[in-house]
C-alpha positions as CSV (number, residue, x, y, z in Angstrom):
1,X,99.4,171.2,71.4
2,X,98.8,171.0,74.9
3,X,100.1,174.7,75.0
4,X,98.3,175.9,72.4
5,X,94.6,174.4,73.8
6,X,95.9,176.1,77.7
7,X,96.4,179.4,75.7
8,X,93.2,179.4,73.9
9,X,91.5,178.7,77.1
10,X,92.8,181.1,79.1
11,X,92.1,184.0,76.5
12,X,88.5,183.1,76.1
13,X,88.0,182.3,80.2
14,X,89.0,186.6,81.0
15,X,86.8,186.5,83.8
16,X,88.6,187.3,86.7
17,X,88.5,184.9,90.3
18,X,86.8,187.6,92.9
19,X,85.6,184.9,94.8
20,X,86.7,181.2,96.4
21,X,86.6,178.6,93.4
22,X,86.0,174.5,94.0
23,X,90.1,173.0,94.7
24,X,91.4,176.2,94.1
25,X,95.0,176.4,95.5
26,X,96.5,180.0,94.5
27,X,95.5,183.1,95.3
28,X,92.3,185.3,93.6
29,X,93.1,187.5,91.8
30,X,94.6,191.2,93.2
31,X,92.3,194.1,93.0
32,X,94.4,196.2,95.2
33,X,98.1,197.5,95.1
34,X,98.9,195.3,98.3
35,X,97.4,192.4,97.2
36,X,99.5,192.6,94.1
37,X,102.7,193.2,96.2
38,X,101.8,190.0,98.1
39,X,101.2,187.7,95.4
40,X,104.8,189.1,94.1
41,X,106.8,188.4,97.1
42,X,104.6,184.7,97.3
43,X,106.4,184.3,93.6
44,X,109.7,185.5,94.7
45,X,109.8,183.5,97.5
46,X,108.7,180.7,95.6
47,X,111.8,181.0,93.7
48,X,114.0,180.4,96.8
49,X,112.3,177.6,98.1
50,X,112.2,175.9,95.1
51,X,116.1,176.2,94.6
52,X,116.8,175.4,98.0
53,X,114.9,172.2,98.0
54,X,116.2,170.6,94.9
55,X,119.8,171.9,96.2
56,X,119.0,170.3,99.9
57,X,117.7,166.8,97.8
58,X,120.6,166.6,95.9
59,X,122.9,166.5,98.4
60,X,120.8,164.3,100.4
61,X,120.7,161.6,97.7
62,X,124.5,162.5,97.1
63,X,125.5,161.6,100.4
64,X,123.5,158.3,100.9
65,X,124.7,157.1,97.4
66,X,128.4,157.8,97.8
67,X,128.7,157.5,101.4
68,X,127.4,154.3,101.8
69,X,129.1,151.5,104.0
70,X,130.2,148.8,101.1
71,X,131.4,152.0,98.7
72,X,133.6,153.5,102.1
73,X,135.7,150.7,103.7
74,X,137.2,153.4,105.8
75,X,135.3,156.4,107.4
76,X,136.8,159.6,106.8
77,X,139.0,161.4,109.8
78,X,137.3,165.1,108.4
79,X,135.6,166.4,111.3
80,X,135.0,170.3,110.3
81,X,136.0,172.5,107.8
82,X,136.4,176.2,107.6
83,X,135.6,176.7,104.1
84,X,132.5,174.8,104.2
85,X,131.3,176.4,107.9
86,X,131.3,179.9,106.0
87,X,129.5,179.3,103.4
88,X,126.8,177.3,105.1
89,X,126.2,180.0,107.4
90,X,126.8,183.5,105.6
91,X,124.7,181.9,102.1
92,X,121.9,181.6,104.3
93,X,121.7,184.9,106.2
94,X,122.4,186.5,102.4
95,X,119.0,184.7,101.4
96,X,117.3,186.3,104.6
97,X,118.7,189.9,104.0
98,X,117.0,189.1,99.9
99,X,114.0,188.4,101.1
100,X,114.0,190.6,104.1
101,X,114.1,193.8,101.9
102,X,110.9,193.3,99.8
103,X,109.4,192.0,103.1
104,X,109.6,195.4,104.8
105,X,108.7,197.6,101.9
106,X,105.6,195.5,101.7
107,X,104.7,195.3,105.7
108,X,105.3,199.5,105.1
109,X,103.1,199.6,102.7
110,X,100.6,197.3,104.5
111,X,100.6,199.6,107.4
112,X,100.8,203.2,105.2
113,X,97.5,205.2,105.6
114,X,97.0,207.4,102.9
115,X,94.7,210.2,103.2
116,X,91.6,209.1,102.8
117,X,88.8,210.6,100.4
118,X,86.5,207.8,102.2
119,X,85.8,206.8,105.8
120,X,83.8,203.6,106.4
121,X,83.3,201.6,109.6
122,X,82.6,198.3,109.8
123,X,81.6,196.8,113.1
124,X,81.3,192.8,113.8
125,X,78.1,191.5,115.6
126,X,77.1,187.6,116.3
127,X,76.3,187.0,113.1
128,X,76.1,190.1,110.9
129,X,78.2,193.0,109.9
130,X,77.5,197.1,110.2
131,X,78.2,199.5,107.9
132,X,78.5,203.1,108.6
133,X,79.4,206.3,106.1
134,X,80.4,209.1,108.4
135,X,81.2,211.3,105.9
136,X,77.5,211.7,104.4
137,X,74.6,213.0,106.9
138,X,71.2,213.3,105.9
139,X,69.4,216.2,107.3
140,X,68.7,214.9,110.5
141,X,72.1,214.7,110.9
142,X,72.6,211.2,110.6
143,X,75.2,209.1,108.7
144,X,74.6,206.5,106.5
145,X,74.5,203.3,108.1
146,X,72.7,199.4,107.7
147,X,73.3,196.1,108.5
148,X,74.8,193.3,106.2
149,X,73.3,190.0,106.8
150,X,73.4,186.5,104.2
151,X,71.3,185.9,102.0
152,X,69.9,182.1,103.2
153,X,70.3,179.2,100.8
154,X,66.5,179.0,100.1
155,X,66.3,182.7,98.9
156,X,69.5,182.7,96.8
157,X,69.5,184.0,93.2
158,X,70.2,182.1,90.0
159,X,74.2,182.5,89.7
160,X,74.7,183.9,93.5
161,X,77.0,182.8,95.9
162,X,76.1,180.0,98.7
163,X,77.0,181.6,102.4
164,X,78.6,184.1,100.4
165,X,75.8,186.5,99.0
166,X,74.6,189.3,102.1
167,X,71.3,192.1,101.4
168,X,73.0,194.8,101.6
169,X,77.0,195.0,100.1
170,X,79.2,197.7,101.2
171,X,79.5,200.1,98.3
172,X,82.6,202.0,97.4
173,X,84.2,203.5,94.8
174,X,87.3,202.8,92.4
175,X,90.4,204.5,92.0
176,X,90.2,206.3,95.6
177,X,92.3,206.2,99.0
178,X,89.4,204.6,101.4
179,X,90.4,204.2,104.8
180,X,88.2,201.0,106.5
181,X,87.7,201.8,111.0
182,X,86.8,198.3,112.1
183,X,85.8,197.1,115.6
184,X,83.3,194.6,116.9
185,X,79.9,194.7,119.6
186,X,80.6,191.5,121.4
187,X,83.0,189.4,120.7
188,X,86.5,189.1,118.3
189,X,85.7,189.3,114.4
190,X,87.9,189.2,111.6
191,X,87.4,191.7,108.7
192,X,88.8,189.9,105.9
193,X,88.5,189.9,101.9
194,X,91.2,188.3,100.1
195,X,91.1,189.8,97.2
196,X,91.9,193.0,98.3
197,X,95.1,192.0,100.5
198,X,93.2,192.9,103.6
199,X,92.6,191.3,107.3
200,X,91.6,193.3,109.8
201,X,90.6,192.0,113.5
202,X,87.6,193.7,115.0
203,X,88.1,193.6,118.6
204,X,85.5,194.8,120.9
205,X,86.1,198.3,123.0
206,X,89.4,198.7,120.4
207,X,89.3,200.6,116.6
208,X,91.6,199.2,114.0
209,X,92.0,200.4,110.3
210,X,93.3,199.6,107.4
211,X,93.3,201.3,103.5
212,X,91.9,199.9,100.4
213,X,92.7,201.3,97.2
214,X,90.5,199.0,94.6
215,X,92.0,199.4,90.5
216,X,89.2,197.9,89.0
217,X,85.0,197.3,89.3
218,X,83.6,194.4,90.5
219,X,82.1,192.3,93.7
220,X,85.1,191.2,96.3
221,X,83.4,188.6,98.7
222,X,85.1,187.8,102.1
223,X,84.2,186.4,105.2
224,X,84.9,186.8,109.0
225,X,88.5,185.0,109.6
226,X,88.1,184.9,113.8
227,X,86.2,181.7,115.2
228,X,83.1,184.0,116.9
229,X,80.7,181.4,118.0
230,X,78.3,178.9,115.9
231,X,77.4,180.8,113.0
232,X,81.3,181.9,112.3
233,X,81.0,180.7,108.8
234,X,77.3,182.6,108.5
235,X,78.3,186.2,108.0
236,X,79.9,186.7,104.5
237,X,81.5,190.4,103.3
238,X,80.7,191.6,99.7
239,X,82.2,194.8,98.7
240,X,80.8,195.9,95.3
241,X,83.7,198.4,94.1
242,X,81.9,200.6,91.2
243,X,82.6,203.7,89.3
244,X,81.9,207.5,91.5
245,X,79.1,208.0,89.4
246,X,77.5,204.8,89.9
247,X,78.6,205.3,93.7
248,X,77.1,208.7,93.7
249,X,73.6,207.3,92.7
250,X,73.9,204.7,95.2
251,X,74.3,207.5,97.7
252,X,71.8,209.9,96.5
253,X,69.4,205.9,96.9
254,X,70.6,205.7,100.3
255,X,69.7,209.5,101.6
256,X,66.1,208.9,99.6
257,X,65.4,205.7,101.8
């Protein structure tokens, strides 16, 4: 029954976890390739430790219950075995070389640029974030570019996000090779979204960059993941990934401000 009620549940709650839930444990829920590859190798690795520490426990309660004093009069003379010294050591190093080969295709992956349809930089200030669309200029020969600053408790909507809604969300679109530049004004920042598989430092005087490829529409939020002074936990990251015509309005908005 309990099975049943858990079923029913999850196929009428379909919404999916973009942002941080109360107690929530896991991870949210993958919008992006990587982010699906990660939650994967979390599982898989899962897998191992979960074998290894009912293996290790066994043994552990194995040896104190039939190697205790009153049940072994005399102690054994065995000091080393071959046998045992091989497998000990080579079954280990066979679990690393397991794990190791998913590990690199993902860190590959990870670090892969694509080429990108999309250039966006994002640049860290004390407390705020900077969006800038060099691929569009207006006829004065400027980008697109604003700041992204959150939205304060007292002026928050019904339903929005507390220290998580900002003004103005960076707008992209789905199904396309976006490559994010991301550096900071004063001091280190963290570019991070958890959703999307993505952490990217923003260090002043440097550019980093990372790609996004987001499957499906909806609002990603994120925060800055680098301890940057007193309002660290005041400047939030909302990506609102929509289809290219909606994203094509939103441009056309943007020149018309």
């Amino acid at each position: 029954m309990f099975f049943f009620w858990l079923i029913i549940f999850s196929l009428l709650n379909n919404s999916l976890c973009d942002s941080p839930e109360p107690w929530q444990i896991g991870f949210q829920d993958p919008a992006t390739p990587i982010m699906e590859g990660i939650i994967n190798l979390h599982h898989d690795l899962m897998f191992f430790i979960c074998v290894i520490s009912i293996f290790v426990t066994w043994m552990l309660i194995r040896t104190l219950w039939l190697f205790e004093s009153s049940q072994n009069q005399i102690s054994s003379n065995l000091t080393h075995g071959i046998l045992i010294e091989i497998i000990w050591t080579t079954t280990p190093a066979l679990i690393l070389i397991i794990i190791a080969i998913p590990s690199f295709s993902l860190l590959y992956a990870m670090d892969e640029i694509v080429s990108p349809t999309i250039t966006i930089k994002a640049l860290g200030h004390q407390w705020y974030w900077s969006y800038e669309y060099s691929d569009y200029i207006n006829e004065n020969y400027e980008p697109i570019n604003f700041d992204s600053y959150m939205i304060p408790e007292e002026d928050l909507l019904q339903g929005q996000l507390r220290l998580l809604e900002v003004d103005n969300r960076m707008v992209i679109p789905i199904q396309t090779h976006i490559r994010i530049i991301v550096s900071a004004a004063d001091v280190l920042h963290s570019w991070a979204i958890p959703s999307l598989g993505i952490k990217c430092d923003a260090i002043p005087g440097r550019l980093n960059q990372a790609s996004l490829f987001i499957k499906r529409e909806g609002l990603y939020y994120g925060q800055c993941s680098e301890i940057c002074g007193i309002n660290h936990g005041f400047m939030p990251i909302v990506i609102e990934a929509t289809n290219l015509k909606n994203y094509i309005v939103w441009l056309a908005n943007k020149f018309a401000i």
